[in-house]
C-alpha positions as CSV (number, residue, x, y, z in Angstrom):
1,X,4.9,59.0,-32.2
2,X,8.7,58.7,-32.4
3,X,11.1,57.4,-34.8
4,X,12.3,54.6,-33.4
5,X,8.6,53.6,-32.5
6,X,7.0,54.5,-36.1
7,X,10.1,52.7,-37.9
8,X,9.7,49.7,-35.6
9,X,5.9,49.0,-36.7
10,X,7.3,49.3,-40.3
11,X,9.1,46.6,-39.3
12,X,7.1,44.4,-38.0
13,X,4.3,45.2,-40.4
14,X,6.2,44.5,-42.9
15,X,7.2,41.2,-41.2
16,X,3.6,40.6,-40.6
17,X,3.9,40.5,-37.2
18,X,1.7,43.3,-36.5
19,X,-1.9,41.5,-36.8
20,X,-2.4,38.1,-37.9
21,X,-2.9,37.2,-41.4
22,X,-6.2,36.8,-42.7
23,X,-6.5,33.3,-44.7
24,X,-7.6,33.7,-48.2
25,X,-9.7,30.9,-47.5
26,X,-12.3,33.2,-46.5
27,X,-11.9,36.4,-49.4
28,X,-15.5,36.2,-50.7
29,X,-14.5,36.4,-54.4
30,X,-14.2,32.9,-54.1
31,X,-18.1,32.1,-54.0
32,X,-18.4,33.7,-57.3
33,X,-15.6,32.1,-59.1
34,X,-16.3,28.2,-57.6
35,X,-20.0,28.8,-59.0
36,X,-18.5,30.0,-62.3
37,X,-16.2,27.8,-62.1
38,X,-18.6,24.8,-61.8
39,X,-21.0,26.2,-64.5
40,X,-18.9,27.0,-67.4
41,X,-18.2,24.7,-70.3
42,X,-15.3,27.3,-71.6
43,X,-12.2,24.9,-71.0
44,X,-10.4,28.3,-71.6
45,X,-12.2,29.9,-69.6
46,X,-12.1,27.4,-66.5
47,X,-8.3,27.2,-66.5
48,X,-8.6,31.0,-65.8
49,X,-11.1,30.7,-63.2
50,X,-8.9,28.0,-61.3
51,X,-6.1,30.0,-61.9
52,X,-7.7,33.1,-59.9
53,X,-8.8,30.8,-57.5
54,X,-5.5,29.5,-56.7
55,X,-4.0,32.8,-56.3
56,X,-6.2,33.9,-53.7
57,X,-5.4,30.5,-52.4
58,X,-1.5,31.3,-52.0
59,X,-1.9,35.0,-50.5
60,X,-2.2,34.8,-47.1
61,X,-2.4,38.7,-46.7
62,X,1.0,38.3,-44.9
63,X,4.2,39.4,-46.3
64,X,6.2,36.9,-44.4
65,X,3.8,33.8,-45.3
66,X,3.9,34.9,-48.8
67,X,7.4,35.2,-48.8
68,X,7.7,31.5,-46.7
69,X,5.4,29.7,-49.6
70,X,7.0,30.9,-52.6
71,X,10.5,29.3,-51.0
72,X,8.5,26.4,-49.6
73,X,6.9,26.0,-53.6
74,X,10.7,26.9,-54.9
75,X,12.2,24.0,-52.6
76,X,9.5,21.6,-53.5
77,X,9.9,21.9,-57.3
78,X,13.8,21.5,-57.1
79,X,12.9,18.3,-54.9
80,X,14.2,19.4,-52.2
81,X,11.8,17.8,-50.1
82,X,13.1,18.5,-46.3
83,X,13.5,21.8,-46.6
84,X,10.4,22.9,-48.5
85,X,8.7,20.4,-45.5
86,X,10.4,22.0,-42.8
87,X,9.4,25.6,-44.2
88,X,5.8,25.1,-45.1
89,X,5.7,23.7,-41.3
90,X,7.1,27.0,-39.9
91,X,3.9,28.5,-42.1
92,X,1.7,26.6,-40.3
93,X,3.0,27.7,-36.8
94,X,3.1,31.0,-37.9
95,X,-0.7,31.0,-39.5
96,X,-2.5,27.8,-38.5
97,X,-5.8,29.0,-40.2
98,X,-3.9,29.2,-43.9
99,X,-5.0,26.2,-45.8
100,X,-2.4,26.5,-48.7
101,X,-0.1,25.7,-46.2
102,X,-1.6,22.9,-45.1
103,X,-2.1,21.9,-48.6
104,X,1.3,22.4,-49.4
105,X,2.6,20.7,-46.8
106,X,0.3,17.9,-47.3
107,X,1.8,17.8,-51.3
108,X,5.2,17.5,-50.0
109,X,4.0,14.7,-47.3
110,X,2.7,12.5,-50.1
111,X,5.3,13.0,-52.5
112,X,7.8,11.7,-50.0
113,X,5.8,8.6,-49.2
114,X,4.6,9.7,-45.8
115,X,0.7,9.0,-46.6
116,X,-1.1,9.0,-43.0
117,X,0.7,12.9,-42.1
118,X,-0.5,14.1,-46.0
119,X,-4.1,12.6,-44.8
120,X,-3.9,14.6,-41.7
121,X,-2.9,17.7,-43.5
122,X,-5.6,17.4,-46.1
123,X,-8.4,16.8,-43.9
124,X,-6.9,20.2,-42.2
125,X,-6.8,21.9,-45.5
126,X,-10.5,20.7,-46.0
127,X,-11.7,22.1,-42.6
128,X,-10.5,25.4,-43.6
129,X,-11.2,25.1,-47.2
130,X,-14.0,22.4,-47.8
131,X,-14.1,23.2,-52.0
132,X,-10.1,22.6,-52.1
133,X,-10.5,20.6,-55.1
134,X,-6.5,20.0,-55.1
135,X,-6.7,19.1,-51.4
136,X,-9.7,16.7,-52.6
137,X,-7.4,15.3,-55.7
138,X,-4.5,14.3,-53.5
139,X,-6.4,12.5,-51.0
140,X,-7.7,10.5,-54.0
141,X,-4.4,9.7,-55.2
142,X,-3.4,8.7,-51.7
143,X,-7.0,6.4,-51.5
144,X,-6.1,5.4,-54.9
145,X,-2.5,4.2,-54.3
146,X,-3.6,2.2,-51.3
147,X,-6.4,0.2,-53.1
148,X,-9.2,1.6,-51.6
149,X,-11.8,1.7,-54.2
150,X,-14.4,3.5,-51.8
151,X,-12.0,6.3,-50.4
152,X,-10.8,7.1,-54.1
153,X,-14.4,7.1,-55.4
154,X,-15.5,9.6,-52.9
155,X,-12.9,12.0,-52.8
156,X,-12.6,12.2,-56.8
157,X,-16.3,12.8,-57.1
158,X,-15.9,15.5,-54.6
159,X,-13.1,16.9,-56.2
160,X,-15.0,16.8,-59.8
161,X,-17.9,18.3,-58.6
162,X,-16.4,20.8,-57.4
163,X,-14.1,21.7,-60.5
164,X,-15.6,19.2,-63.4
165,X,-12.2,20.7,-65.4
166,X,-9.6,18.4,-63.8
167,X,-9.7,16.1,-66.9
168,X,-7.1,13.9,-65.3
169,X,-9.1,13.4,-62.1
170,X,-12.3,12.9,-64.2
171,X,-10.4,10.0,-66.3
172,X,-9.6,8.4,-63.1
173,X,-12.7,8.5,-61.9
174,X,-14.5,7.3,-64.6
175,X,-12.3,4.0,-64.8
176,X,-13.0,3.7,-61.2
177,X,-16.2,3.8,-61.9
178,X,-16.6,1.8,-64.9
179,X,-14.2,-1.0,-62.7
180,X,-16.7,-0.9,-59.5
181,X,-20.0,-1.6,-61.9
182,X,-17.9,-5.0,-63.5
183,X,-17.6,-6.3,-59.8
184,X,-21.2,-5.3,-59.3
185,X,-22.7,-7.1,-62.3
């Protein structure tokens, strides 16, 4: 093989250009740490378990994806809104079957207001990753901040059964619950 050949696939390898990326999605660690995940009582011990769980999450097994979601996250913090938008976007064309970036994109859609596209991505993020217990929290909020009881309910019970450590989302769902039963009554 020649030079200029062998040093071009270290380029695009390194680009991730060479073979799609495989989406983390799918690593089978995952199983084992979701059923941990859901049987511990450790809250130590669960905040490390999520913590694994979202780094297989954000590694796409691409370079370039990698490199595109830690500017995406890096825009998004600063609040730079359009941009980490515009690149979590170009993650999606570049790996449809991701679903942090879906996710991601779906966290920047809601935090600018732009409910019905975060919806979309979420229930994207939730075809390729049906335990996304983030993706399941946002659509919550979203349910939640339009007043619908029944769409909240659901997708914070979801969320909490899959990770019962989200003490937050728990709250909220218990006073969504404990509100529901006085209308009942």
């Amino acid at each position: 093989m020649g030079r200029r050949l062998l040093s071009i696939l270290v380029i695009f390898g390194l680009l991730g250009w060479a073979a799609p990326s495989f989406a983390r999605q799918d690593d089978p660690k995952l199983d084992e740490l979701f059923t941990e995940l859901a049987e511990t009582e450790d809250s130590t011990k669960a905040k490390m378990i999520e913590g694994s769980i979202w780094k297989i999450w954000l590694t796409s097994g691409s370079d370039t994806v990698d490199f595109l979601m830690f500017q995406g996250i890096s825009y998004m913090s600063r609040g730079e809104f359009a941009k980490a938008l515009s690149i979590f976007t170009t993650v999606i064309k570049v790996d449809p079957e991701f679903s942090e970036g879906w996710n991601k994109r779906a966290t920047v859609l809601f935090l600018v207001g732009e409910y019905d596209s975060s919806i979309e991505d979420i229930g994207r993020t939730l075809e390729l990753e049906p335990r996304h217990f983030g993706a399941l929290s946002g659509l919550g909020q979203i349910y939640d901040i339009r007043d619908s009881e029944a769409g909240a309910l659901s997708a914070y019970e979801k969320a909490v059964d899959i990770n019962p450590h989200m003490k937050g989302v728990k709250a909220r769902l218990e006073q969504l619950q404990i509100e529901r039963d006085k209308k009942n009554i």
